[in-house]
ZAKOL-79462 format. One line per 5 residues: number of its first residue (from 1); their letters; for each residue y, z, x of C-alpha. Coordinates in Angstrom, 2 decimals, m for minus. Each point is the difference from the previous one (the first is absolute). Layout:
# residues N
NUM = a = Y,Z,X  ...
***
This chain:
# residues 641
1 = xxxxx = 89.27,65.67,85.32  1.27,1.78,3.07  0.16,m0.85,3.88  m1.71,2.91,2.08  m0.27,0.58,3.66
6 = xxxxx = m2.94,1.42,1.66  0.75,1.56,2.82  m2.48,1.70,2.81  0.63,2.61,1.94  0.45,m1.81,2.90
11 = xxxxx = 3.00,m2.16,m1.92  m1.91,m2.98,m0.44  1.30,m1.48,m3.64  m1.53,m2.01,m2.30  2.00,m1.41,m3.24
16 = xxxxx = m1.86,0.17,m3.37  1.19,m2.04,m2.62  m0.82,m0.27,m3.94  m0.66,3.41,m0.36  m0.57,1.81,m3.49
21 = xxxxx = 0.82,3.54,0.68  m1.57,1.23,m2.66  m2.83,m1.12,1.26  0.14,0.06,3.44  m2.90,2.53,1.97
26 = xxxxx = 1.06,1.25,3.90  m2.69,m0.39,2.32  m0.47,1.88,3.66  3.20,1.83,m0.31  m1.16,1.94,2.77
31 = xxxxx = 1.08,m3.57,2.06  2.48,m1.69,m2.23  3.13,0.72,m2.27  0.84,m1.78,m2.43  3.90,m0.81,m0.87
36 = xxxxx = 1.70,m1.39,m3.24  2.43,m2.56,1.30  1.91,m2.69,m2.96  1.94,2.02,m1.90  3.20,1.17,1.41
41 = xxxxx = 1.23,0.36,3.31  0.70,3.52,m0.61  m3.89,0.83,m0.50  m1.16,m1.65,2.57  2.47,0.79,3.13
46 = xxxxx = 0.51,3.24,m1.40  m2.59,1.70,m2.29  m3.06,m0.34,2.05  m1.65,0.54,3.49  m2.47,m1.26,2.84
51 = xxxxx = m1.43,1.30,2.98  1.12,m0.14,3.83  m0.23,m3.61,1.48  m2.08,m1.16,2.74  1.77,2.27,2.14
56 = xxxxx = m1.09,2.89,m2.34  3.94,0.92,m0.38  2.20,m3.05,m0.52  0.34,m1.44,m3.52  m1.86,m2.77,m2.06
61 = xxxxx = 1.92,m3.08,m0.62  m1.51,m2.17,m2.35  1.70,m3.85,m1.68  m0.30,0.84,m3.72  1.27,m2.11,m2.73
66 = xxxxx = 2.46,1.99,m1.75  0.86,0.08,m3.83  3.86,0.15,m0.15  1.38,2.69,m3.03  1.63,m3.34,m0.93
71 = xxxxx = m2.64,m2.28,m0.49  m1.74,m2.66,2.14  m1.43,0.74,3.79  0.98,0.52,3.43  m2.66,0.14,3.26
76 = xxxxx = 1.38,2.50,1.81  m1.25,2.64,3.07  m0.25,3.69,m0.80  m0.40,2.66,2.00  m2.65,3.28,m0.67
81 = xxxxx = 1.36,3.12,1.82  m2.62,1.55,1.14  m1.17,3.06,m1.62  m1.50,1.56,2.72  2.41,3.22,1.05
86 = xxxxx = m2.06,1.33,2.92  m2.64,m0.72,2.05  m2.49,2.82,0.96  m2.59,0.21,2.88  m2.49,2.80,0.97
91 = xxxxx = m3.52,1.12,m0.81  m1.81,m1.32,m3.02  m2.08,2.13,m2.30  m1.40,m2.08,m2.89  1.60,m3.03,m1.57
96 = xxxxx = 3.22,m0.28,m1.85  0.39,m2.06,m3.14  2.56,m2.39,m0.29  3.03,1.33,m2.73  m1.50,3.52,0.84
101 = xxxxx = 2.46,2.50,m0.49  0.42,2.05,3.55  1.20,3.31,0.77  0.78,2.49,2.59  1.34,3.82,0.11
106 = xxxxx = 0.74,2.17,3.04  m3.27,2.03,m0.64  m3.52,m0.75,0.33  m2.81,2.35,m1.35  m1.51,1.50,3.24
111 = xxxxx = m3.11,0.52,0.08  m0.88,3.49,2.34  m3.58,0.04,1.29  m1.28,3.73,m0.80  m4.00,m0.77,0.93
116 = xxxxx = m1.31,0.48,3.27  m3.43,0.11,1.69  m0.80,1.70,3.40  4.14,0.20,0.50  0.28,m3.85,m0.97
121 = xxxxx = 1.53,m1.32,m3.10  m1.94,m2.51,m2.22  1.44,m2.93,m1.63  m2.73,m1.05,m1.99  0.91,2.58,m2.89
126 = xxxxx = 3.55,m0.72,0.11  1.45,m1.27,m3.63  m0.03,m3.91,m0.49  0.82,m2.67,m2.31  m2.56,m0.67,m2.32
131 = xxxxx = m0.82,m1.42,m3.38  m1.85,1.61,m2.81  m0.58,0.18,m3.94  2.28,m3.31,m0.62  m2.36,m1.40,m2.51
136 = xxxxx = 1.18,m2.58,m2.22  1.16,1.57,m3.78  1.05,3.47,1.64  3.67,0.39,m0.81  m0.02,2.35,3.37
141 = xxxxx = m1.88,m2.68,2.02  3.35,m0.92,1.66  m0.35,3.65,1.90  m3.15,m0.93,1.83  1.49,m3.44,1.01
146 = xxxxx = 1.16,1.96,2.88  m0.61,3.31,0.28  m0.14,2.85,2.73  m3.63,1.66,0.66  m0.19,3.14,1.75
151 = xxxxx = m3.63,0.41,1.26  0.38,3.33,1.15  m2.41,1.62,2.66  m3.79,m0.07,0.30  0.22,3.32,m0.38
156 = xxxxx = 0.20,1.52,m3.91  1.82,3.40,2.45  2.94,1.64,m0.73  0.84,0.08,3.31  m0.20,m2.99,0.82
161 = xxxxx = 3.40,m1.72,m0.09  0.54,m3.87,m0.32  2.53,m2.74,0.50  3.01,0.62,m2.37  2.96,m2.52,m1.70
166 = xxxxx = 3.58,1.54,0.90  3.31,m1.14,m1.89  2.31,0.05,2.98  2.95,2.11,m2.09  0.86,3.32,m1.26
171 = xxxxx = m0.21,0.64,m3.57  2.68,2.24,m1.15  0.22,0.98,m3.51  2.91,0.99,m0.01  1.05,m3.37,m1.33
176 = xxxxx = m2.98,m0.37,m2.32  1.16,2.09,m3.69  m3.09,m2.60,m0.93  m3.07,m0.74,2.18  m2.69,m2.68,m0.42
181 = xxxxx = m3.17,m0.55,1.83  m2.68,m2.10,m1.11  m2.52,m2.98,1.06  m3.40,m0.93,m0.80  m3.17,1.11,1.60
186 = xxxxx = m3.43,m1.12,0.13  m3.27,2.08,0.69  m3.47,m1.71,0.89  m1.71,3.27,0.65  0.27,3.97,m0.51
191 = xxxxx = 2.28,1.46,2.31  m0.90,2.64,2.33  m1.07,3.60,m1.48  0.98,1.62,2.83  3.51,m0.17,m0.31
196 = xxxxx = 3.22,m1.31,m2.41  0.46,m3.56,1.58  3.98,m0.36,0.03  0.91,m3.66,m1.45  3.70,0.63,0.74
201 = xxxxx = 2.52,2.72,0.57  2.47,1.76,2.03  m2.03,2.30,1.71  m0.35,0.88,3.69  m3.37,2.55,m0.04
206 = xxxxx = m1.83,m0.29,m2.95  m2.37,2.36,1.08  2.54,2.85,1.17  2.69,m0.95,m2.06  3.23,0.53,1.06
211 = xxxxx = 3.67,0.74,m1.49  0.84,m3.84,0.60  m2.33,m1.29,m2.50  1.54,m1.60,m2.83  m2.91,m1.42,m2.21
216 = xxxxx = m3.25,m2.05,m0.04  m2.45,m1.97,m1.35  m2.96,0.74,0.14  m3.76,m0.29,m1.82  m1.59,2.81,m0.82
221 = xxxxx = m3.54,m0.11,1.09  m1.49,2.23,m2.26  1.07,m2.19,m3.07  0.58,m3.10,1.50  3.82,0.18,m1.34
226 = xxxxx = 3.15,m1.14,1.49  2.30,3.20,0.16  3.81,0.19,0.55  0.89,3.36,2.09  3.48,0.85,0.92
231 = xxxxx = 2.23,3.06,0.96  3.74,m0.01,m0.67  3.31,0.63,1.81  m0.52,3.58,m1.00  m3.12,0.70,1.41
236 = xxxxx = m0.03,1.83,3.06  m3.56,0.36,0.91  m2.75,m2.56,1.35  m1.71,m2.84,m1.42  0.68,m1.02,m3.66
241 = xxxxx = 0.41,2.55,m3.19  m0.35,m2.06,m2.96  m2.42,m3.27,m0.92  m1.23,m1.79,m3.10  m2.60,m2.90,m0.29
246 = xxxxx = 0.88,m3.53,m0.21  m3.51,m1.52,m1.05  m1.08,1.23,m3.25  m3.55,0.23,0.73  m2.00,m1.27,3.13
251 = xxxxx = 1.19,m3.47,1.73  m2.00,m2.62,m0.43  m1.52,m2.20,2.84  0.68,m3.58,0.68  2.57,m0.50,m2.46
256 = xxxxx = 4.14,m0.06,1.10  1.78,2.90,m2.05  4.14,0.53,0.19  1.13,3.11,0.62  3.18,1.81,m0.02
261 = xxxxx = 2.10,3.10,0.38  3.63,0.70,m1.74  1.84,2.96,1.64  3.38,0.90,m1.84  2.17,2.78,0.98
266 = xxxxx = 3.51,m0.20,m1.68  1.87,2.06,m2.06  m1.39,3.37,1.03  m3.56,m0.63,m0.67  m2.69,m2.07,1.03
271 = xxxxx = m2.74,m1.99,m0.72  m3.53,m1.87,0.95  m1.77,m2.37,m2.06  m3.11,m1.89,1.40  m1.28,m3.54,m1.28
276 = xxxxx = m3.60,m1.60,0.26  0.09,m3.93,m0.65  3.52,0.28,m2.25  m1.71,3.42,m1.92  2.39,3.25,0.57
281 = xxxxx = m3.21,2.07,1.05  1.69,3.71,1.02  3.75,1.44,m0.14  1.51,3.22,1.81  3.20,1.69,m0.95
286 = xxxxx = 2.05,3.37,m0.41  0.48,m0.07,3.85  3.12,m1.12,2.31  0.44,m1.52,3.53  m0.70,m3.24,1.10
291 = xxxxx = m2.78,m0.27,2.22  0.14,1.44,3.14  2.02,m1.71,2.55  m0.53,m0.55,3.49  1.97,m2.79,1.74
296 = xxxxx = m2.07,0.03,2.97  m3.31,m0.25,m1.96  m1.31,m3.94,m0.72  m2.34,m1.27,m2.65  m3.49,m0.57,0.84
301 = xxxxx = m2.46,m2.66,m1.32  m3.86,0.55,m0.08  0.04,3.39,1.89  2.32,2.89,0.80  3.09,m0.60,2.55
306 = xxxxx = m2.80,0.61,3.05  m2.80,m1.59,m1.54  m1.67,2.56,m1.96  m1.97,0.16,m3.72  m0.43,m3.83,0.50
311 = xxxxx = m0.71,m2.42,m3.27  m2.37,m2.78,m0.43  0.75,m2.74,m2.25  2.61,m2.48,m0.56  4.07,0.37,m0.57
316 = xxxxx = 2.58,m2.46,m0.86  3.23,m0.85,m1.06  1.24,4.21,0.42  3.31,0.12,m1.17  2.57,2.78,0.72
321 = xxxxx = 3.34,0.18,m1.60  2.82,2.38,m0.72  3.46,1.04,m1.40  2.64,1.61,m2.00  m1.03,m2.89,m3.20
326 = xxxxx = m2.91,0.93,m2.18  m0.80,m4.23,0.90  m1.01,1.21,3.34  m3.19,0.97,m2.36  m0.61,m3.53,m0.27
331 = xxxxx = m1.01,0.74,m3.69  m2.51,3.17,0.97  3.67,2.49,m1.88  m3.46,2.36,m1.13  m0.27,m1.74,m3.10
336 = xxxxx = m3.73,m0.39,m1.57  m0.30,m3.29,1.91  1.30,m2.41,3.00  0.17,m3.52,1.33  m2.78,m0.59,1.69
341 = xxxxx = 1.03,m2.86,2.73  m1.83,m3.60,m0.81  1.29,m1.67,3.10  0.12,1.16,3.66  3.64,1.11,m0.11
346 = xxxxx = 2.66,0.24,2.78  2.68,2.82,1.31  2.84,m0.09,m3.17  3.05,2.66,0.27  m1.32,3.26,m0.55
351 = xxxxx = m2.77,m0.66,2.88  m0.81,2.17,2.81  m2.93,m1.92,0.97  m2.14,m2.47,m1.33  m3.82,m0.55,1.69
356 = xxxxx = m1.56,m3.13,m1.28  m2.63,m0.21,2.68  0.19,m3.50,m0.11  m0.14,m0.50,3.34  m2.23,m2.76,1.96
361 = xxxxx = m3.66,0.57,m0.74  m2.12,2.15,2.21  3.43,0.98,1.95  1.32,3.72,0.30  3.41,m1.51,m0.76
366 = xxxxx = 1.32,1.78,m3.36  3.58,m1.56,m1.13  2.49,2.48,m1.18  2.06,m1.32,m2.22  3.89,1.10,m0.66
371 = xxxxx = 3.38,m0.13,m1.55  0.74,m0.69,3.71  m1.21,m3.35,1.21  0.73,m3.62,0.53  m2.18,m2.28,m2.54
376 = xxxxx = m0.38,m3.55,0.44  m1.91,m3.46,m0.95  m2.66,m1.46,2.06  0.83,m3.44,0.40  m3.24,m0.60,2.08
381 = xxxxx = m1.84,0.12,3.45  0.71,m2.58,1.96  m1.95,0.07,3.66  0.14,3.50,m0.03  3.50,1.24,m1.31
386 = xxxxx = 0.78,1.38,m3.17  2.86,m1.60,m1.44  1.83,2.03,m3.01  2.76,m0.79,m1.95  2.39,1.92,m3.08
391 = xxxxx = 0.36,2.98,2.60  0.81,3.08,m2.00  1.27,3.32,1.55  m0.23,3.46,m1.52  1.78,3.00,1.24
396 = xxxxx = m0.84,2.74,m2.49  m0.16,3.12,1.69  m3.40,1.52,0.12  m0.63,3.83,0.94  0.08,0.33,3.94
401 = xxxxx = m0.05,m3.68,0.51  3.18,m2.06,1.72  1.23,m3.34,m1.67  m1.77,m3.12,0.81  0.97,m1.70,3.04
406 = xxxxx = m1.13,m4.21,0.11  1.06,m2.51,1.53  3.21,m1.73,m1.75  m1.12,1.50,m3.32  m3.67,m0.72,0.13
411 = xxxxx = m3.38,0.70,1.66  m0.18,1.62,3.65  m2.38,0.41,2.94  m0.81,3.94,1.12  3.18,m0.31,2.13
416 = xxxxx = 2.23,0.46,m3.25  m2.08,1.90,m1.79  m0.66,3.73,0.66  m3.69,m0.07,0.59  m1.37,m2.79,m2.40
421 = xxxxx = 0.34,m3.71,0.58  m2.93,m0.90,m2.82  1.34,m2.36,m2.72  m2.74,0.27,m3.41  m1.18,m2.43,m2.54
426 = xxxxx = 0.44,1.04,m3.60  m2.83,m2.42,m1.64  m2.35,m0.19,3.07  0.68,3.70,1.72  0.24,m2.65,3.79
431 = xxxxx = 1.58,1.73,2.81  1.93,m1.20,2.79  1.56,2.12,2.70  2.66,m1.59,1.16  1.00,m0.33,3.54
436 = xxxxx = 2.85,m3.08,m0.25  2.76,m0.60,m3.07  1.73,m2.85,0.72  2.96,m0.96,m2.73  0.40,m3.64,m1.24
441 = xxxxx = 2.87,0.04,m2.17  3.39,0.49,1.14  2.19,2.13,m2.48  1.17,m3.59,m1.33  m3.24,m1.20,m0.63
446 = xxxxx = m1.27,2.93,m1.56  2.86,0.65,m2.89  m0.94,m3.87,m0.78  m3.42,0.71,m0.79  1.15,3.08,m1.79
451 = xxxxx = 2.74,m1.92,m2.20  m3.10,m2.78,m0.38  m2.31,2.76,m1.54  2.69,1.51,m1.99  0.52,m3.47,m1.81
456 = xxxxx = m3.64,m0.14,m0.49  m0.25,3.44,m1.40  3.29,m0.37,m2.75  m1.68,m3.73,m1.04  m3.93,2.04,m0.79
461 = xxxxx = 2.39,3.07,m1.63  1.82,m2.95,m2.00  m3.17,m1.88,m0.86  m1.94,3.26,m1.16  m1.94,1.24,m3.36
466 = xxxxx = 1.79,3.25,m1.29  m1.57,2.70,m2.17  1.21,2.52,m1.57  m2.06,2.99,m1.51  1.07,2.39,m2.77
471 = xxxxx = m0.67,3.24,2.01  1.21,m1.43,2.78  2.74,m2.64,m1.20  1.98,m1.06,3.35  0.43,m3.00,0.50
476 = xxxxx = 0.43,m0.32,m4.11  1.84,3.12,m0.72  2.28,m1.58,m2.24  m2.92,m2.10,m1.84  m1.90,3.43,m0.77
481 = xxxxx = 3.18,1.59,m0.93  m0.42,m2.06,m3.01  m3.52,2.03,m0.70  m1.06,m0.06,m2.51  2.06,m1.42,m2.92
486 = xxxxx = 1.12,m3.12,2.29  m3.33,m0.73,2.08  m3.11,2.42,m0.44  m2.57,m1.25,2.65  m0.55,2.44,2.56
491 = xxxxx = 0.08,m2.95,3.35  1.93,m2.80,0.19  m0.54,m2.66,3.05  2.37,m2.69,0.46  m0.37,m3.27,2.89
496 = xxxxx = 2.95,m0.79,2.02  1.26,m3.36,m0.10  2.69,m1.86,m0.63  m1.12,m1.49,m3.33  m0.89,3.08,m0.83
501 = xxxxx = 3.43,1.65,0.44  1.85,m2.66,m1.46  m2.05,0.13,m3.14  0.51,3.44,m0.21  3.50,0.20,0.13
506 = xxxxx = 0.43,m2.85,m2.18  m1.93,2.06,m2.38  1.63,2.88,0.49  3.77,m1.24,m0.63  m1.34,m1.56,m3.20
511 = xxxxx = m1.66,2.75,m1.72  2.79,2.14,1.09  0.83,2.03,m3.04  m2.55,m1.51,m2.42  m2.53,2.88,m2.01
516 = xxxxx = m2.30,m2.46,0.08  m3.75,1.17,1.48  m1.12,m2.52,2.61  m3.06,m1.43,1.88  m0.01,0.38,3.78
521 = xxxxx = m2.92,m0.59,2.26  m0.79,1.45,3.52  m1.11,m1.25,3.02  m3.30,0.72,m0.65  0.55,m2.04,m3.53
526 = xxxxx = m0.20,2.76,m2.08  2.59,m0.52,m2.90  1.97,3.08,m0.96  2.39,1.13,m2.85  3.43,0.47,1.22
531 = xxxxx = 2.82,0.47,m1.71  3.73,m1.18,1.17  1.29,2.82,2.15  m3.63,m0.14,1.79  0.70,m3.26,1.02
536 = xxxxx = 3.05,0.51,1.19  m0.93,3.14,1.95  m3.04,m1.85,1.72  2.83,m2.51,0.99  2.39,2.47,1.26
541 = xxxxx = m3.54,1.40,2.55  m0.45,m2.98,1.44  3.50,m0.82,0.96  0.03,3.89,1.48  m3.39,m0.63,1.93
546 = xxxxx = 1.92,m2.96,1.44  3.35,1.80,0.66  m1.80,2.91,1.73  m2.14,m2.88,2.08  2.94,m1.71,1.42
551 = xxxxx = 1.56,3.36,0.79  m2.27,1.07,2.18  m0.47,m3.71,1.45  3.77,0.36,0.74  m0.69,3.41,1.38
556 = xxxxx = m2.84,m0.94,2.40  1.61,m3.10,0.98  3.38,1.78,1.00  m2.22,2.43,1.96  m1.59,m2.88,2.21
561 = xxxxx = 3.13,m1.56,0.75  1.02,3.35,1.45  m3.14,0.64,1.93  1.68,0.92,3.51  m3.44,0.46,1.58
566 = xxxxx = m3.97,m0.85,m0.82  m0.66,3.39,m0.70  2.71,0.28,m2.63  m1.46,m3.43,m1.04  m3.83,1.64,m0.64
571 = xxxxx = 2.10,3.25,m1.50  1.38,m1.28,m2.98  m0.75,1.65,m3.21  m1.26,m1.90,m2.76  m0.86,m3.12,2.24
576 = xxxxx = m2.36,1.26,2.45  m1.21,3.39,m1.25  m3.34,m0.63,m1.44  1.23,m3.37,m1.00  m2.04,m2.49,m1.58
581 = xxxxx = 2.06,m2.90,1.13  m1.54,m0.27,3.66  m3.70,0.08,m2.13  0.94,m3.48,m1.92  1.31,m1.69,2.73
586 = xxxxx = m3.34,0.42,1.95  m3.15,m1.74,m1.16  m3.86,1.36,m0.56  m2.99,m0.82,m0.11  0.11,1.39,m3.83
591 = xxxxx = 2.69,m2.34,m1.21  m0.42,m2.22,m2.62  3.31,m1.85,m0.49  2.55,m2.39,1.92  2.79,1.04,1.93
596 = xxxxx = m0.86,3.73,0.99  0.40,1.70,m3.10  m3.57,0.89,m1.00  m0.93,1.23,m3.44  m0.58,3.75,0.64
601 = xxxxx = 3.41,m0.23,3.05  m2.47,0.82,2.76  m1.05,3.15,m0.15  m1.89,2.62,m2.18  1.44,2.47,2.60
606 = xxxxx = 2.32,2.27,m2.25  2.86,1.54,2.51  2.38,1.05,m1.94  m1.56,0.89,m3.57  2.68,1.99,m1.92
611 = xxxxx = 1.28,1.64,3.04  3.01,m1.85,1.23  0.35,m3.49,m0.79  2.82,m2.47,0.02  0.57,m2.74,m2.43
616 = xxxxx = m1.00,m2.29,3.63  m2.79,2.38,0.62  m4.00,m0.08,m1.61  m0.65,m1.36,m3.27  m1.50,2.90,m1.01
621 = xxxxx = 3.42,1.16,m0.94  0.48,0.44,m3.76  3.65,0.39,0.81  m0.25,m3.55,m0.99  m2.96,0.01,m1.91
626 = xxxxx = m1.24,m3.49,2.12  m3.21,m1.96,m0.40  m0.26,m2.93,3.06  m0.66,m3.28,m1.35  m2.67,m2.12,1.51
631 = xxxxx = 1.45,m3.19,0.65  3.81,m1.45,0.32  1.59,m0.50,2.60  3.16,2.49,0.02  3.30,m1.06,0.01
636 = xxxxx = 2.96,1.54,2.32  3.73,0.65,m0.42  2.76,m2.84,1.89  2.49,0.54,1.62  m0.61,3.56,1.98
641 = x = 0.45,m0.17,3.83
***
């Protein structure tokens, strides 16, 4: 039985006592957090966190009764740092969710107004947040959570030019050897047969065409096709001079489809593969160039750069990415199939820009996402200010945009900011523009919460399930080694703990040598054939996994101590980037365990994937090869500063 403290968000406390974990079911998390206190001081001073006090910034300081490491009790006060880093004011659009994971970039889809009537523009047909198509069973429902419809003009004209999307930066393919744009669209009636509605592109005149046009989509209306048109770097004329389809037949309406285009051009030749929903659907090759490039020219959503062809129908989560790495692709390398995304996705390494659309409903406010950003945690509303916590800050250059400038290494107002102040929600697309950041931890403060979460993260990492996979054998290289005379499964899991270990190398120095065939089961309980040298090579992974985890630990720790300033705080690799730590230190309204470490960590939200991930980063990492457990509380390291 355990001692828990439920905490609101105010800082009342209230102690529960006699608790079975195992057992034990949260209620209103959206009010309350629940704490594990009893077992030893270092969990409970150091491994978890609370809210801001009464005074919405000081700590929490609760009388707990304290389980000493050497036995018996001791009442004893302990202070809860706040988590809360800064606290943001401004205007409100929609409503954030507490643990939401924040963002915000130096760029800001803007949304030009093409349509007018009698010499006035008209706002009522300018693109808004919407939600379509997210029926329950789709696998693509996810896209029509939020989504971006374009309800083009009342009139089915050619000439008639609308309100238009504009990514506020130069593409410039010089950089790109590989090119990737894709998304998913939706279509609840025919398109115009007047004219080839442009979904995306860089184009300035569609109509003319001009010697700055690089490529577009577009639907043909004759067929009802999505078609990919392009010119290269050595065309010299107007408009495009090549084009293949990307649907293979007609698109069909109110259904989501994923598209995508893969542009190569490396090694003296190029090439052009389109997809339809995974399905490699057209290729082009036996030409060179990349496409066309025009610094000066921007990408366009929903129309040409002034408006014109405009599309009806629904867009989200466009993704645009480039490079010199075939993974710039993103798994689209014009092979018979691709990925096609299951989740909505976020801006990873090779990203130019990343359109969601999850913005507020019923709002023209579009986020665009980047490599180039400050990402938080929303610790909560309280009378109006938006309190966020595990500040990260991300400086990766993007084309024709300068690095991010916040306030101490975290969120700003318009002031720092060159032309956007609007902070996004990942899970509930809420806006806020901010027009006040005030900071609330002092450099001190903040590398304490830091070291905190560090110790939280190494105790989950140390208290973990491993697998290992044949194809794919890290974190049990040395186990599969063994394949297939010693061990001849093709996945292996095994559960961290310390019985566990001890057991196993007990095992393992006994059978050392022996020819003997032996019986070893998993964590699942599956009981496997093993012979001596497997044993002992499953030993010899799990004392690696644990060398390599308190490397880094020592790595990331050294790195806070020398934190000079907050923004080389919220900079360091490993710890902040796309880190998972600040998600289990925050609570949802999802979580079904004690002490802020919830079954699935927090978050289907997938930053990282395969891109760039270290061993402190997502667990989606199969550096690793780590499962999260569901319940345990974590244990932490002594004796660091």
């Amino acid at each position: 039985m355990s001692t828990v403290l439920k905490i609101d968000k105010f800082g009342g406390v209230e102690k529960l006592t006699g608790i079975d974990l195992t057992n034990f079911s949260l209620a209103e998390t959206n009010n309350f957090r629940y704490v594990v206190i009893g077992d030893t001081d270092e969990v409970q001073t150091r491994g978890f966190f609370v809210g801001p006090g009464d005074d919405k910034k000081s700590a929490i300081i609760v009388d707990g009764l304290i389980t000493l490491p050497s036995g018996g009790n001791q009442k004893r006060s302990v202070s809860f740092p706040p988590t809360a880093r800064q606290a943001l004011t401004g205007e409100m659009y929609g409503a954030f969710a507490r643990s939401e994971m924040l963002f915000q970039t130096t760029a800001l889809l803007d949304l030009r107004n093409n349509y007018f009537e009698n010499g006035v523009s008209q706002a009522a047909y300018n693109p808004v947040v919407a939600t379509i198509g997210s029926n329950v069973g789709d696998p693509l429902a996810f896209a029509g959570h939020r989504c971006a419809y374009f309800p083009g003009t009342p009139h089915a004209s050619a000439g008639q030019a609308a309100a238009t999307l504009v990514i506020p930066l130069s593409i410039n393919s010089t950089y790109m050897n590989h090119f990737l744009i894709s998304g998913f669209m939706y279509l609840s009636a025919a398109q115009s047969t007047n004219y080839n509605p442009v979904v995306v592109g860089v184009v300035k005149n569609i109509t003319a065409g001009t010697s700055a046009d690089a490529w577009a989509v577009q639907i043909d209306p004759d067929t009802n096709r999505l078609i990919y048109s392009w010119a290269t770097t050595n065309d010299l004329g107007s408009g495009f001079s090549r084009s293949l389809y990307i649907t293979p037949g007609g698109i069909t309406l109110n259904q989501w489809h994923h598209w995508a285009v893969a542009y190569s051009n490396a090694g003296g030749s190029a090439e052009v593969s389109s997809y339809w929903n995974g399905i490699r659907t057209s290729s082009d090759s036996g030409f060179t160039g990349s496409f066309r490039n025009n610094e000066n020219n921007l990408v366009s959503v929903g129309a040409d750069l002034e408006g014109r062809y405009p599309y009806t129908g629904y867009l989200s989560h466009l993704m645009i990415s480039g490079g010199t790495a075939t993974e710039a692709l993103r798994g689209f390398a014009h092979g018979v199939t691709g990925p096609v995304p299951d989740d909505g996705g976020h801006a990873g390494i090779y990203t130019f820009a990343f359109m969601s659309m999850n913005g507020p409903l019923g709002y023209s406010l579009f986020p665009l996402d980047l490599k180039n950003r400050v990402v938080s945690v929303c610790e909560g509303d309280f009378d109006g200010t938006l309190y966020v916590s595990g500040t990260e800050l991300e400086t990766d250059s993007v084309m024709g945009l300068s690095a991010f400038s916040g306030v101490y290494g975290g969120h700003s107002s318009s002031a720092g900011v060159t032309g956007n102040s609007y902070v996004f929600g990942y899970e509930t697309g809420s806006c806020l523009k901010v027009s006040s950041v005030e900071n609330l931890l002092d450099l001190s403060g903040a590398k304490e919460v830091a070291k905190n979460r560090l110790k939280l993260s190494y105790g989950v990492l140390s208290n973990t399930l491993l697998v290992g996979f044949c194809a794919s054998p890290a974190p049990m290289s040395n186990l599969f080694s063994t394949y297939p005379a010693g061990f001849s499964a093709s996945t292996f899991s095994f559960s961290l703990n310390a019985s566990n270990i001890n057991a196993l190398s007990t095992i393992s120095a006994g059978v050392s040598g022996s020819t003997a065939t032996f019986y070893f089961p998993d964590a699942d309980g599956t009981v496997h054939t093993m012979s001596a040298s497997a044993i002992t090579a499953l030993d010899k992974d799990i004392k690696n996994y644990f060398a390599g985890v308190y490397t880094e630990y020592n790595s990331v720790l050294s790195q806070i101590n020398g934190a000079t300033t907050e923004e080389a705080l919220s900079s360091i690799p490993g710890f902040t980037t796309e880190s998972f730590i600040q998600e289990l230190v925050v609570f949802s309204k999802n979580d079904k365990s004690v002490g802020g470490v919830p079954p699935e960590y927090k978050r289907n939200l997938d930053f990282k994937r395969s891109e760039e991930v270290s061993i402190f980063g997502r667990y989606t990492d199969n550096k690793f090869g780590r499962k999260p457990r569901s319940k345990g509380v974590p244990s932490v390291p002594s004796g660091e500063a």
